[in-house]
Wavefront OBJ file of the C-alpha trace (Angstrom):
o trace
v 0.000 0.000 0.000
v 2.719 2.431 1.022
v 5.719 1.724 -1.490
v 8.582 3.540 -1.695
v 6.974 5.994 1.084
v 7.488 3.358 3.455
v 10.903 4.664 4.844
v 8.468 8.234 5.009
v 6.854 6.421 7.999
v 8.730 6.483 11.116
v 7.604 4.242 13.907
v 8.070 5.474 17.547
v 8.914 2.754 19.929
v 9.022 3.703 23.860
v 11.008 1.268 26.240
v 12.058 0.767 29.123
v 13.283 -2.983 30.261
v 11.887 -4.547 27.238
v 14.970 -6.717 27.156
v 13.613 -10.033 26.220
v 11.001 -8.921 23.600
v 12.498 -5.542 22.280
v 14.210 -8.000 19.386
v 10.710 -9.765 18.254
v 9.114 -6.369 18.354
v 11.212 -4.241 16.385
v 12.583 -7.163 13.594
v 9.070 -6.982 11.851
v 8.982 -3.463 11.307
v 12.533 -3.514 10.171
v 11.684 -5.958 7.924
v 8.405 -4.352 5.980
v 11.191 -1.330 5.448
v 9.608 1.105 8.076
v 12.084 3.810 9.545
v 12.197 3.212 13.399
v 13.077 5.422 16.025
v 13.577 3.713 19.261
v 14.005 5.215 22.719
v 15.662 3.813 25.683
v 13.994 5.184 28.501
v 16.386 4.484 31.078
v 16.264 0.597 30.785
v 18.894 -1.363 33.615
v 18.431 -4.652 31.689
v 20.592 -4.986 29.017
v 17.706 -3.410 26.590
v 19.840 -0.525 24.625
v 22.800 -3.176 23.872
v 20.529 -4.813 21.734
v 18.813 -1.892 20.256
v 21.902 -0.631 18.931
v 22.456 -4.329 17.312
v 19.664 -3.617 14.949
v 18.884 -1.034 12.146
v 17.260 1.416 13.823
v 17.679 5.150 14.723
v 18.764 4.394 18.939
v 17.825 7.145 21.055
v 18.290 7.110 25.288
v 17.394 8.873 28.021
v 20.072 7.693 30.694
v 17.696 8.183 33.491
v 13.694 6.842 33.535
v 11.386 10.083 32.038
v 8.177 8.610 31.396
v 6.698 7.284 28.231
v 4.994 10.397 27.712
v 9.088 11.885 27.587
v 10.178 8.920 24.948
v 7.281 9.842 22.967
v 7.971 13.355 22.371
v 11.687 12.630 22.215
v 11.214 9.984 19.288
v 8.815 12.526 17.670
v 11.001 15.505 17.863
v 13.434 13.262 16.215
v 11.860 11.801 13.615
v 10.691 15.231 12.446
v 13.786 16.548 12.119
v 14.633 13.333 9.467
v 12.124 14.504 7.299
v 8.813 12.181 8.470
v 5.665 12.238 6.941
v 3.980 9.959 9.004
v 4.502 9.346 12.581
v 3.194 6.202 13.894
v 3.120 4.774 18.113
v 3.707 1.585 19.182
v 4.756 -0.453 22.147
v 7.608 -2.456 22.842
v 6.271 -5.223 24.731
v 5.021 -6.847 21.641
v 0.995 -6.217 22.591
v 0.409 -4.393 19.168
v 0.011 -6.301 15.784
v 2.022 -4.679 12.623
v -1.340 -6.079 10.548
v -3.367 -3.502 12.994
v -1.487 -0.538 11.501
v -2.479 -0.747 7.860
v -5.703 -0.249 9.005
v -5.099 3.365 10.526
v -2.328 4.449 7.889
v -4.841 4.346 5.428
v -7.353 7.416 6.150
v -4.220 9.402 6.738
v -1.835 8.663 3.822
v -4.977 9.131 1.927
v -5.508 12.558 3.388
v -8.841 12.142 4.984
v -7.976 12.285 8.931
v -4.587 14.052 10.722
v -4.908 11.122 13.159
v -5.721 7.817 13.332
v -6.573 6.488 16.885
v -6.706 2.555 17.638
v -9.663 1.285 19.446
v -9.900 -2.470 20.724
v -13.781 -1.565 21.172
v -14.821 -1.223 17.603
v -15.334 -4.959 17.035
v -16.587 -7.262 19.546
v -13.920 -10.182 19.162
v -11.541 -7.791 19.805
v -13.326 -6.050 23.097
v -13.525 -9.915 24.313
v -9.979 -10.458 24.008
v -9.194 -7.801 26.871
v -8.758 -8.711 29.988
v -12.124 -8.745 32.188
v -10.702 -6.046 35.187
v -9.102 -3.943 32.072
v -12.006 -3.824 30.114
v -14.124 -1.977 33.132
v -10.632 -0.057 33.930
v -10.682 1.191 29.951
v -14.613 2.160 30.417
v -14.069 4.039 33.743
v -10.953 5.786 31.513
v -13.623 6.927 28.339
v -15.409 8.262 30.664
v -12.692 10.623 32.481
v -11.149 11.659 29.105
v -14.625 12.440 27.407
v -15.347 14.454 30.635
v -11.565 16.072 30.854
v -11.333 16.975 26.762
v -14.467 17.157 25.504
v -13.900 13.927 22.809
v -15.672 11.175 23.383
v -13.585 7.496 22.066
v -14.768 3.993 22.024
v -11.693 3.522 23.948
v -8.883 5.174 26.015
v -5.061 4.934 26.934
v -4.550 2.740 23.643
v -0.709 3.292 22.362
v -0.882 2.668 19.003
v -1.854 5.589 16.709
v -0.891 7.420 13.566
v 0.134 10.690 13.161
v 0.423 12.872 10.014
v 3.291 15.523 10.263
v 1.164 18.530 10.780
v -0.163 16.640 14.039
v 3.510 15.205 15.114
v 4.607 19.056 14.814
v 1.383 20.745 16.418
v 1.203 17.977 19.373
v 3.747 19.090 22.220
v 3.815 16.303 25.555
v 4.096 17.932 28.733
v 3.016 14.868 30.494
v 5.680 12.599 30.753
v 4.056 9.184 32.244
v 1.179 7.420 31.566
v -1.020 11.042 31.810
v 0.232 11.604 28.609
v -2.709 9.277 26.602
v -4.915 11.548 27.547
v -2.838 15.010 26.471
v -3.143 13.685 22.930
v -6.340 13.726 22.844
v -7.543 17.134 24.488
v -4.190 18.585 21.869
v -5.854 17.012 18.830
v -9.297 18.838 20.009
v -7.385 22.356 21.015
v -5.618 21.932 17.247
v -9.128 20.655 15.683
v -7.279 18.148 14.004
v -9.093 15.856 12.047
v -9.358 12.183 13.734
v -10.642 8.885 13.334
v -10.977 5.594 14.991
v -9.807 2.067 13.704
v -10.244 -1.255 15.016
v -7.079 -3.182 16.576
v -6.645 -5.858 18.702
v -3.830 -6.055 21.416
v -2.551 -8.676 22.073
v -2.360 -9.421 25.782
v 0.349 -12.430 27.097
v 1.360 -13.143 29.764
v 4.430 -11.042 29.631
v 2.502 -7.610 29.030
v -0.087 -8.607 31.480
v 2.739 -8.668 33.988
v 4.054 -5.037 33.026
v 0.612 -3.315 32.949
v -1.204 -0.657 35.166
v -2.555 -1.339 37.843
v -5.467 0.545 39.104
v -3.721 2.515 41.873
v -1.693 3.611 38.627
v -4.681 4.820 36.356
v -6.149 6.238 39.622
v -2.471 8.173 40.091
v -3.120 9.201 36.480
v -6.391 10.529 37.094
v -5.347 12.856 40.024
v -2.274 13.848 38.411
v -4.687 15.470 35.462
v -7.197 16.721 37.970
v -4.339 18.663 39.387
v -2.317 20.106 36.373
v -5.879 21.382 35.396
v -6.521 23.160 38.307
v -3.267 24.897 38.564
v -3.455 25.684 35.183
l 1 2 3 4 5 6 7 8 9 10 11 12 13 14 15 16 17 18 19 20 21 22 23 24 25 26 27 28 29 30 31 32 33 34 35 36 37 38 39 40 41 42 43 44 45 46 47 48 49 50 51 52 53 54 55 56 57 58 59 60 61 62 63 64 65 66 67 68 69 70 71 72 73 74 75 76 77 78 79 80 81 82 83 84 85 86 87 88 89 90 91 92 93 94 95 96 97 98 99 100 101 102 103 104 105 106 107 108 109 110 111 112 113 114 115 116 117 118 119 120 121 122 123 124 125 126 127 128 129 130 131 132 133 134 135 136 137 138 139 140 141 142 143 144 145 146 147 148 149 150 151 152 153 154 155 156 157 158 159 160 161 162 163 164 165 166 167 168 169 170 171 172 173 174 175 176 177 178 179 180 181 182 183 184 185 186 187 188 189 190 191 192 193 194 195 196 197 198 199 200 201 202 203 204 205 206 207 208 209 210 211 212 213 214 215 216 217 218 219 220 221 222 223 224 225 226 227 228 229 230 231
């Protein structure tokens, strides 16, 4: 679908400790000819001696920033290589490369500034989430529709597309988790044009292990609540 534009497409891949699936994760993508921009977030495992082993553009932060911090860092670098189209995804190997196609496609063809993914579109997909993370994901639409005004199928899902007008307008400030829901009242304050695409993540046992908890998403809630306040 994408051609010779496929090195135009940079994808942006957070980590922190991925050590023993950063390799499966990023091979794929290397493979379909993708540019990727990876940053080391601080990682104490070994993570960053195997990102530099592979064909990618290496980026670290020596000390632990946040994933909202890689983000913007990758961004901000990929940018200034000339990207057209910015694309999110995780390390830990929950997100599918098939999923992506899916939201490239409404914004290589011009029609949205963003694509969002949404495991809440089709209902195999909704099942394959994790009972207590499903009603944690619900309770989460709920804050961000109330907090930005944009109402989603679903919330705090890492995998989205970016044309370069949004990748240049969108600045992160929030440097953890918080940062999920940033992107979405930015893309309202810029009235960029959005859609929603269905994805399915893919939950093992691994990324189960490494998820949030909800004393986390609750953190992340306050941590909003507050910034908008002192605003």
């Amino acid at each position: 679908m994408i051609g010779e534009n496929k090195k135009n497409v940079f994808f942006i891949v957070p980590e922190r400790n991925e050590g023993t699936v950063i390799r499966a994760t990023l091979e794929p993508l290397v493979r379909e000819g993708y540019s990727v921009v990876v940053v080391d977030d601080g990682s104490t495992d070994g993570s960053w001696e195997k990102i530099k082993a592979l064909p990618v553009y290496a980026l670290r932060h020596r000390v632990n920033l946040g994933q909202g911090a890689a983000l913007q860092t990758g961004m901000t670098f990929a940018l200034s290589k000339g990207a057209q189209v910015i694309v999110h995804f995780d390390a830990d190997g929950q997100h599918r490369l098939k999923d992506v196609e899916g939201l490239l496609k409404p914004v290589l063809a011009g029609e949205a500034d963003v694509a969002l993914g949404s495991r809440f579109m089709r209902r195999e997909d909704a099942k394959a989430v994790p009972l207590s993370k499903r009603i944690l994901l619900r309770m989460a639409i709920v804050v961000n529709g109330v907090m930005t005004g944009l109402w989603l199928t679903d919330a705090h899902n890492g995998l989205r597309v970016l044309n370069r007008r949004a990748a240049e307008g969108i600045h992160l400030r929030e440097n953890g988790f918080a940062h999920a829901t940033e992107i979405i009242d930015q893309i309202c304050r810029l009235k960029l044009r959005y859609v929603e695409r269905p994805m399915r993540v893919h939950y093992s046992k691994y990324s189960r292990a490494k998820g949030q908890s909800m004393w986390n998403a609750l953190n992340i809630v306050i941590d909003l609540l507050l910034r908008r306040i002192l605003k």
